[in-house]
N, C-alpha and C positions, 0 to 999 in steps of 0.2 A: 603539307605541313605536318610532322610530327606532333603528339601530344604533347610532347617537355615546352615547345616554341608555342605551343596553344596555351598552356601555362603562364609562360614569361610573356606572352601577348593580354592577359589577363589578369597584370600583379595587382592592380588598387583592386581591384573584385575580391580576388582568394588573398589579399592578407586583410583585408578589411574584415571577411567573413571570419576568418579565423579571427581575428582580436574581439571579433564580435563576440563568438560561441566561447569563448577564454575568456572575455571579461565577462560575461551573464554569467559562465560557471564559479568566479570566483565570487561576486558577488553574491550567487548562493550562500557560496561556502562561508562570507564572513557572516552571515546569517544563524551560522551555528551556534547553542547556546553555548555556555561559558561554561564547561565541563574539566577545566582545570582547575584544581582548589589550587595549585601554586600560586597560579596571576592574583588572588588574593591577596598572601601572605607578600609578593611583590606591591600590591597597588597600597597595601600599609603602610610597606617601610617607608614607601616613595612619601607618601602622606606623613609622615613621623618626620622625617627629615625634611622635607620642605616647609613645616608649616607647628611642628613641637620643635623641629631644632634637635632630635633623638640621632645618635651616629647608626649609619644603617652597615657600619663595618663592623659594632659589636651585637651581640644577642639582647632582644628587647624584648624576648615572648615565654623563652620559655622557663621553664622551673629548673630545667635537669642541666642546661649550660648557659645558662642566664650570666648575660656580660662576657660571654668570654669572645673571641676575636672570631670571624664572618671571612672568610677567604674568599678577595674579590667578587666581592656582590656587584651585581649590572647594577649599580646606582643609575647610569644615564637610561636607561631602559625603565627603572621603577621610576623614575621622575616621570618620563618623557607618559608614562601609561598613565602617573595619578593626574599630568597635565589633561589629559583626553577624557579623563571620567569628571573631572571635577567642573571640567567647561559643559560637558555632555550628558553625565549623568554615568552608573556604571555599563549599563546593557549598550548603552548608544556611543560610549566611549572604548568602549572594546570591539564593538562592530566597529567602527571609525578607524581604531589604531591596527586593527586586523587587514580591513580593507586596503587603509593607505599605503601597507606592507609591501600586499599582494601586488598593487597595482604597479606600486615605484619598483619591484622586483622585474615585472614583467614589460615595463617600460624598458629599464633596460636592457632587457632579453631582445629586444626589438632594435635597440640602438648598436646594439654587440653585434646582429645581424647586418643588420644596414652597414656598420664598420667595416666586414667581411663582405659586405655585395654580395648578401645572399640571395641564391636564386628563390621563387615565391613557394617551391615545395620544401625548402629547409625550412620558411617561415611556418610551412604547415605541421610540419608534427617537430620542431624543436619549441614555440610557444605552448602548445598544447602538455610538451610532456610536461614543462617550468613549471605551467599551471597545476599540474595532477604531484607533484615535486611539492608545491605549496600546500595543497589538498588535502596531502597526508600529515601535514604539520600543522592543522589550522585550530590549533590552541593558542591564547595568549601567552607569548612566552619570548625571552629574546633573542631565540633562533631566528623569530620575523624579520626581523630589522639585517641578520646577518645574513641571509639569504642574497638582500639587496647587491651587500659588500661583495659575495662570492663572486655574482656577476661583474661586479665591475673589477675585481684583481684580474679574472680574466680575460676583457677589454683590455687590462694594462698588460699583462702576458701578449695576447695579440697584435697589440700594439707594436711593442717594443721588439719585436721579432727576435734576433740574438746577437741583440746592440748592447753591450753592456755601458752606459754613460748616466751623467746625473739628470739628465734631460728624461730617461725611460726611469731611473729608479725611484726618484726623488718623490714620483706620484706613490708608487710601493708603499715607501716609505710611511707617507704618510698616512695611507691607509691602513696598514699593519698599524701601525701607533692607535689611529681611533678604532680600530676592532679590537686593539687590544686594550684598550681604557673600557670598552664599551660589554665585552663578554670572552669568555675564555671559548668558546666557539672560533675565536680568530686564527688556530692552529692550524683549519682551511687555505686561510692566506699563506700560510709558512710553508703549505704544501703546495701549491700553486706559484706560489715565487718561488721556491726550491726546482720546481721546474723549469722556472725562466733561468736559470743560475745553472743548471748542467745543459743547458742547451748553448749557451756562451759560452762557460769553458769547453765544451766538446768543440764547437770551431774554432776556441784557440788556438787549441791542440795542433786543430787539424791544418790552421793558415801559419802554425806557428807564429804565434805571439810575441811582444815584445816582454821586457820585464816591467814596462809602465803599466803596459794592458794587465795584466798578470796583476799590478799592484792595486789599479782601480778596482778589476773585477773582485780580489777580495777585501777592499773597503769598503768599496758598496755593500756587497752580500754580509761583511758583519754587521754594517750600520743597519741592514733590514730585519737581521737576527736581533739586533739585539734591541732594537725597540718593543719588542716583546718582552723584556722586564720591566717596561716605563710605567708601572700601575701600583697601583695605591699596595699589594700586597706586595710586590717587586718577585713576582714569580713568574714564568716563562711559561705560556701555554702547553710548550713540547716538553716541560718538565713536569708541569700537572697532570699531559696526560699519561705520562710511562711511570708517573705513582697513583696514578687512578687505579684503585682496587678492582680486581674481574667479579670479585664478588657483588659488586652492584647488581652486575648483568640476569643474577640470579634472581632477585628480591624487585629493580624495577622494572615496573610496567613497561615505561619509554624504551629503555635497552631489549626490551625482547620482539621478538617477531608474531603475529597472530596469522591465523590460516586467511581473513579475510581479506589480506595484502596481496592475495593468488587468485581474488573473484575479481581484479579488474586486468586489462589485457594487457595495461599501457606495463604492469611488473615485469611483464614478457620482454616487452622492447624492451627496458631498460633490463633487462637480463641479456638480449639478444647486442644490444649496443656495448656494454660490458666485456662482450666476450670481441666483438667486432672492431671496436676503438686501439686496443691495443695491438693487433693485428697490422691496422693501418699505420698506427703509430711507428713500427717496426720494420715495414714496408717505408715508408716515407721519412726513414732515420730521424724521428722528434724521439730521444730519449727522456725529454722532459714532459711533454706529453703522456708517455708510459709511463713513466714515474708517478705523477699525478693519479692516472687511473688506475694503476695497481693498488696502490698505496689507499686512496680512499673508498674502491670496490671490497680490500679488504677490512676497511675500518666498516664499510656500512654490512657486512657481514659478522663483524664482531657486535654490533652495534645498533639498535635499528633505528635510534636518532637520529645516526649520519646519515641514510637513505635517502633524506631529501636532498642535500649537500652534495652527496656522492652522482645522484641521478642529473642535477643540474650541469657538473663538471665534464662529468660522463659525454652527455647531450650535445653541449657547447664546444667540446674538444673534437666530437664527430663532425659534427658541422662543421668545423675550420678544418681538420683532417679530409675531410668530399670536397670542399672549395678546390681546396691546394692539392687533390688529385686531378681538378680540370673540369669535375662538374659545373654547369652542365653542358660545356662545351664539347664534350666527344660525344654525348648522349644526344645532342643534335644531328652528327653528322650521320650523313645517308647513309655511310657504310659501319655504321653500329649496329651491330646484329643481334644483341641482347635488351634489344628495347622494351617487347613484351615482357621480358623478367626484371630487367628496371620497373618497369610500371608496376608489378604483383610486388613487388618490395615496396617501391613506395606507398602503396596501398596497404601492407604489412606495418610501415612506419606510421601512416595518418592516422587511417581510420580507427584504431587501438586507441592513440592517445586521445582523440577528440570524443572516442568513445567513454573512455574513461573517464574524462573529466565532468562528462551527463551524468556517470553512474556514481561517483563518489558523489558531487554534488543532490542525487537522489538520495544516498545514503544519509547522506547526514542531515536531510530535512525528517528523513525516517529515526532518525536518531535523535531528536527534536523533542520526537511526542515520546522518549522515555527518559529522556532527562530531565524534565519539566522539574519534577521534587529530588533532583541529585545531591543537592544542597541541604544543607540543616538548621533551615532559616525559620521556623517554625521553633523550633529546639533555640533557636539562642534570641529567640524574640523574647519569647519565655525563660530564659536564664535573667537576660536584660530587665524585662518588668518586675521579676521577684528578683531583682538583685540579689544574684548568686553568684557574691565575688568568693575567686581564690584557688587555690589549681585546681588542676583537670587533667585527669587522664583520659586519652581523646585516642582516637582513630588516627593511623597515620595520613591516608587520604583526604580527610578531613580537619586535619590541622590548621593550613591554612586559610580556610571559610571562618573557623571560631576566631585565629588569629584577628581578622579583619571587620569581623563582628562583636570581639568580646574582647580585644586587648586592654582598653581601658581600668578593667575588670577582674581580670581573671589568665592566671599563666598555663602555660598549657608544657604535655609529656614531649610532644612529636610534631612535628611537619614535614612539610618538604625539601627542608632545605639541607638534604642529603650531600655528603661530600665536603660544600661548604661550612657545615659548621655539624652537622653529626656525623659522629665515624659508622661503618655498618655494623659494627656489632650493639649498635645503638638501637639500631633497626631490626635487627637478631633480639634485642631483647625484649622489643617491643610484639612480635611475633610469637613471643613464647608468654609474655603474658594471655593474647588471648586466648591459648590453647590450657595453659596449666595454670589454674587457679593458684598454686603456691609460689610462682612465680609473680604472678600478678599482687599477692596479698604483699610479697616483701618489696614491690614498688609503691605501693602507697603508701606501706608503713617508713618504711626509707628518705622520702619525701613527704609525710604528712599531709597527703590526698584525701580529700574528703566527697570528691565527687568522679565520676566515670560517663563519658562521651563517647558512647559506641553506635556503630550499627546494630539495629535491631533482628537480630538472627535469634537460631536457637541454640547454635554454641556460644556464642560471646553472654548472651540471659544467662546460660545455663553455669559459665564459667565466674559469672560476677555474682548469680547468685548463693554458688554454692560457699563466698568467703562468709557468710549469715551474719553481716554488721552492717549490708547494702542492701537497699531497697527501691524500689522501682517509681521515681517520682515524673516522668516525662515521656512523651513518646509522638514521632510522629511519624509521618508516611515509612521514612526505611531507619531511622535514628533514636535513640533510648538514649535517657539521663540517668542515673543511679545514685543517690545521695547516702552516706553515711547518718544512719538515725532515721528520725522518722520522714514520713515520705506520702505522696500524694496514692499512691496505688501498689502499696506494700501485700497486699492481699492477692491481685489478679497480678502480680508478677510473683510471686511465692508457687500461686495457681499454674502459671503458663511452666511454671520449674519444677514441681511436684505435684501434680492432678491428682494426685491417689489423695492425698491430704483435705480434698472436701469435704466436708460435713456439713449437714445441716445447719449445726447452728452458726457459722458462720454467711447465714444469709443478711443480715442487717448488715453488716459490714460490705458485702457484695452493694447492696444495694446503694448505699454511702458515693463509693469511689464509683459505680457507675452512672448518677447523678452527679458527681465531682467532673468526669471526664469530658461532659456538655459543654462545663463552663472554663477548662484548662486547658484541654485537646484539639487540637485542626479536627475537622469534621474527616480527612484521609486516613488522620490515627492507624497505625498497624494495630494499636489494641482491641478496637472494638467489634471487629469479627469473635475474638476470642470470648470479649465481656459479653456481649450481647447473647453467644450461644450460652456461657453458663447462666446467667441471668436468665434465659429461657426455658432452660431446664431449671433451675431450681423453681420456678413459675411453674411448670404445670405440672397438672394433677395425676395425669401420664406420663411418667417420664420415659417408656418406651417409646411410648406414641411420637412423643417430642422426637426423641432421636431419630426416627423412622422416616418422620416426615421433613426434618431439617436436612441430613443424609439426599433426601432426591429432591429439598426444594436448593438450596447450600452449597458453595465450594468451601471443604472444608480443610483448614488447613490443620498440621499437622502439630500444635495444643489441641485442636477439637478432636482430633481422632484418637491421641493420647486420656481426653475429658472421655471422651467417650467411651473410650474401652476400658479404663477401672471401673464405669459405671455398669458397662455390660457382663465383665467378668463378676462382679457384687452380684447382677442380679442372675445369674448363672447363665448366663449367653455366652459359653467359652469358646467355642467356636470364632462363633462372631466378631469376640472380643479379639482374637487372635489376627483375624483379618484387621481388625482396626488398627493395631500396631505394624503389620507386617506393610501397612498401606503409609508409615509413615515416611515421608522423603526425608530428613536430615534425622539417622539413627540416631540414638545415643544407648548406651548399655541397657537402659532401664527399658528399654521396646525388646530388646530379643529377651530379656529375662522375663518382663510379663507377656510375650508371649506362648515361653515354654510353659510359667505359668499354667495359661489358660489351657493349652494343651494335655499338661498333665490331669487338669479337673477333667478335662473330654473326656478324657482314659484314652489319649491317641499318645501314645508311647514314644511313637517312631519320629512322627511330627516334634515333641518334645524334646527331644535327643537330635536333631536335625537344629532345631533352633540353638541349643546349647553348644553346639561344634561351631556355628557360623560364630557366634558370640564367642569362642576359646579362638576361634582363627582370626578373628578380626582385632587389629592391630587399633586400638584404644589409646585418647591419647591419655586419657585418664581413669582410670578406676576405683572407687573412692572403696570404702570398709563396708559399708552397708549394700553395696552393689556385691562386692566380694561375700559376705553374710548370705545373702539370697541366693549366690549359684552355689554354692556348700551347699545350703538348705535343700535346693533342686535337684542336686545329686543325691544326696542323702534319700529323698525321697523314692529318688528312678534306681537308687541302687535296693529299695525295701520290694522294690519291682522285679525287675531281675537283677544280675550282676553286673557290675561295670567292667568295662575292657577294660585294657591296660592303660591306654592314654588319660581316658576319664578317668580311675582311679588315681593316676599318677597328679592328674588337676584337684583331684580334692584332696589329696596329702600337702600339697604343695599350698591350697589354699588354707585350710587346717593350721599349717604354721606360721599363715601371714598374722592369721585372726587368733587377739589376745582371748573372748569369750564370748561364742555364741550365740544371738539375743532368739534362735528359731529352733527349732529342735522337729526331727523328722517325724517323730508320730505326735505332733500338731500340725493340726491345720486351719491358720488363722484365715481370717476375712482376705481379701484381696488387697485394701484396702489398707490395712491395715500391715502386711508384707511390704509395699512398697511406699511406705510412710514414716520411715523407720529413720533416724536421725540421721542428716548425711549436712552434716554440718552447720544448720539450722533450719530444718525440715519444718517446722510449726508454721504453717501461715497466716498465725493469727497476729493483725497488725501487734506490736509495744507498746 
């Protein structure tokens, strides 16, 4: 007995086992936290429309297209999700609706099989891959639900072999109509029945037809077309997607590909099946079948959404393509000679995928323990108890978390609802707010913004602080609030934006917002590494000693090593100081100028002049006047030194007539301090 008939003597074992290791891996997977801010803004509208009576076809959230029209929203998907949170709670109503997905996808992955008489090594790596297919899409979102649908058009494809009648289409039909009520995702079906539809006329052709058949074949095929405009926006998926901007592909996340889709092996197979399906396809004359996998191998290369989609079709087509070449009936027979290399390929097909679906499912238990505060639930608990209604300029990523938390309350810049209701250069300008502080000031002025909902970085501080009519009133694990006016921690956000500007007598006020932050703050606060080191330094009586020994007891982030190094440059540690800067991860102009700085007090010349080239080379997204004022000054200085080349000359003429006058003059030489304190648009951080 051959190994294939040792197999097929073995089916309830090996497909039992495999459903088994496919279902614990999904199960995993729906275990995953809830790391999409979209299922939010979806499990709102679901809740607005079901239960306020709100149209979830126009804009209900935000400030910038408030009311205007929503182009087909998965209304049956935002229901069907706020139904499963609202009976279950949200955490347990998203594992639930995640789960139910996977399972009813991969049930009928199993029944598609069975339809086909598959042998029990198709059952082994075509479930497995379905699964690792799911694995990679295991967000809330209403691709879940349409996963299910893909597998069953292609049951009715299967089915219906290249019978063109109302008996095969009518199921089509109807499934094209609820995918296409249910999600613009349905364009799948149009490409999978568009297959079924060149496989019947190709044997028209070929049996020559009557002109009845001829007339059926294309009333059916339009009546399958065209129920694709039967929805609430009367838009055709295959027209949404050839006006779908390529510009998305740029700016989202979902449309792009990441390198860690190449650490699992099962990407191989469905790379190696890719190229193998069409092959067969063209060997075994299905020109609908190649159609199919051309068409969406190369949508999921434009694309990385469709990847799950594409890899499913892919899968399920190869398997009905090995069926209908005979497998595994000539791989039985004594006189198959390639049996050893059958067996190394199907070893090549199992193992990978079953492999894979342990190792995503690893991943994303490991992904687990870093998403735990992805959210900014802390941040709108606290908007909520100090009732702070009224817009918000928000994060696009995070749009939909405040949406679902703060709608009641408060309208917001951005979400997710890309496409559907903002065009991209919506998203273009939301991008350039965070980069360019003057872009950012004519959106709030524009809209009458009073408050700013960002991640907590040090370009987005750096960019919100520098409009000096915002101050830093919130802060948690990765997230900052910024209110216009006064504000709970105006001081240590002024601090984390300009360190040079400490002073002594602004310690009662330090002390103030660092007792304030006790009773406002999550105890994970990103601020209080910061507070705590200046609060400790202005506490002791050494303040070298402090540094010294906070430096090797401390990880210090990169405000302390900025704190630190005005303080060291002041007390003439220039060296030191220079290191302290040079050690910062996220540059900004004002680190390579005080460290040329601190190099010029060295009397290290060369070091000086090195630091000021990286600074002239590097591509800034912004350069204010007082940054510009300093590198004049610095040249000025190293030119009383020796002479400047010609490049460096050519930078200080050129800077010379950006700047109206002056405020530094080369033979002074002020405090450190005091150089990089200089007004850069409301530089004072003494609270209003």
């Amino acid at each position: 007995m051959n190994w294939v008939r040792a197999v097929e003597n073995r089916r309830f074992l090996i497909v039992g086992g495999i459903l088994l290791i496919v279902a614990g891996s999904l199960v995993v997977t729906a275990l995953r936290n809830p790391v999409s801010f979209d299922a939010f803004w979806h499990l709102q509208t679901g809740r607005d429309w079901l239960v306020n009576g709100l149209s979830p076809w126009l804009d209900q959230y935000s400030y910038t297209f408030y009311q205007q029209e929503i182009s087909n929203p998965p209304v049956i998907f935002q229901a069907l999700l706020y139904g499963f949170t609202s009976e279950f709670g949200v955490r347990n109503g998203f594992l639930l609706f995640k789960l139910s997905c996977f399972l009813l996808t991969i049930g009928a992955a199993f029944a598609a099989l069975r339809q086909l008489k598959a042998h029990p090594l198709i059952y082994a790596f075509v479930l497995p891959l379905i699964a690792f297919s799911l694995q990679l899409r295991s967000t809330v979102r209403p691709e879940l639900l349409a996963y299910l649908f893909t597998i069953l058009a292609l049951m009715m494809y299967f089915r219906a072999g290249e019978k063109v009648n109302l008996r095969n289409v009518l199921p089509m039909v109807l499934l094209a109509l609820l995918w296409t009520i249910y999600h613009r995702s349905s364009i799948i079906a149009f490409v999978i029945f568009a297959g079924f539809f060149l496989d019947c006329a190709i044997t028209q052709v070929q049996t020559r037809a009557s002109a009845a058949e001829w007339t059926r074949w294309f009333a059916l095929g339009a009546l399958t077309l065209a129920v694709g405009f039967l929805n609430p926006g009367l838009s055709h998926p295959l027209l949404e997607a050839i006006s779908f901007s390529s510009e998305w592909n740029l700016y989202i996340a979902e449309y792009q590909y990441g390198p860690w889709l190449f650490e699992y092996p099962a990407t191989f197979v469905f790379l190696m099946l890719a190229i193998l399906t069409p092959v067969m396809a063209i060997q075994q004359r299905k020109p609908g079948y190649l159609l199919c996998c051309l068409t969406l191998t190369y949508a999921a290369f434009e694309s990385a959404r469709l990847f799950s989609f594409a890899g499913m079709v892919v899968t399920l087509i190869f398997a009905k393509l090995l069926i209908s070449s005979g497998f595994p009936a000539h791989w039985k027979s004594p006189r198959f000679r390639f049996l050893p290399l059958a067996g190394v390929l199907s070893i090549v097909l199992v193992i990978p995928a079953l492999a894979s679906n342990v190792m995503r499912a690893q991943a994303l238990m490991a992904e687990n323990r870093q998403t735990i505060n992805r959210f900014p639930q802390a941040l709108t608990d606290y908007m909520r108890d100090s009732q702070l209604s009224g817009r918000v300029h928000n994060e696009f990523s995070t749009g939909g978390f405040l949406i679902y938390q703060l709608a009641s309350q408060n309208r917001f810049y951005i979400d997710g609802r890309t496409h559907i209701l903002y065009p991209v250069d919506h998203l273009k300008r939301f991008m350039e707010t965070v980069a360019l502080p003057e872009v950012l000031r004519k959106e709030l002025d524009k809209y009458d913004v009073d408050m700013v909902a960002w991640i907590y970085d040090s370009t987005r501080h750096d960019t919100v602080m520098s409009l000096g009519d915002f101050s830093l009133d919130f802060v948690d694990s990765n997230h900052a609030l910024y209110v216009r006016g006064p504000a709970n921690f105006a001081l240590l956000g002024s601090l984390s934006w300009q360190p040079a500007c400490w002073h002594e007598s602004l310690s009662e006020q330090l002390q103030i917002e660092r007792r304030k932050m006790d009773s406002v703050l999550p105890w994970n606060s990103g601020l209080y590494p910061f507070a705590n080191f200046v609060l400790g330094f202005d506490q002791a009586e050494d303040k070298l000693a402090f540094l010294d020994q906070s430096f090797a007891r401390d990880v210090w982030n990169d405000d302390m090593r900025r704190f630190a190094g005005f303080q060291l440059m002041q007390a003439g540690h220039y060296e030191l100081a220079a290191s302290m800067f040079a050690g910062v991860i996220t540059q900004r102009p004002q680190d390579l100028l005080a460290s040329a700085t601190a190099f010029l007090d060295a009397d290290n010349h060369d070091a000086a002049s090195r630091a000021l080239m990286v600074f002239i080379a590097t591509p800034w997204p912004v350069i204010n006047s007082a940054d510009l004022q300093v590198l004049q000054w610095l040249y000025q200085r190293l030119n009383k030194i020796r002479k400047l080349n010609a490049e460096e000359q050519r930078v200080l003429e050129k800077i010379g007539g950006s700047l109206d006058s002056p405020t530094l003059r080369a033979d002074e030489k002020p405090s450190a301090l005091g150089v990089f304190c200089l007004d850069r648009a409301s530089s004072d951080p003494r609270p209003q």
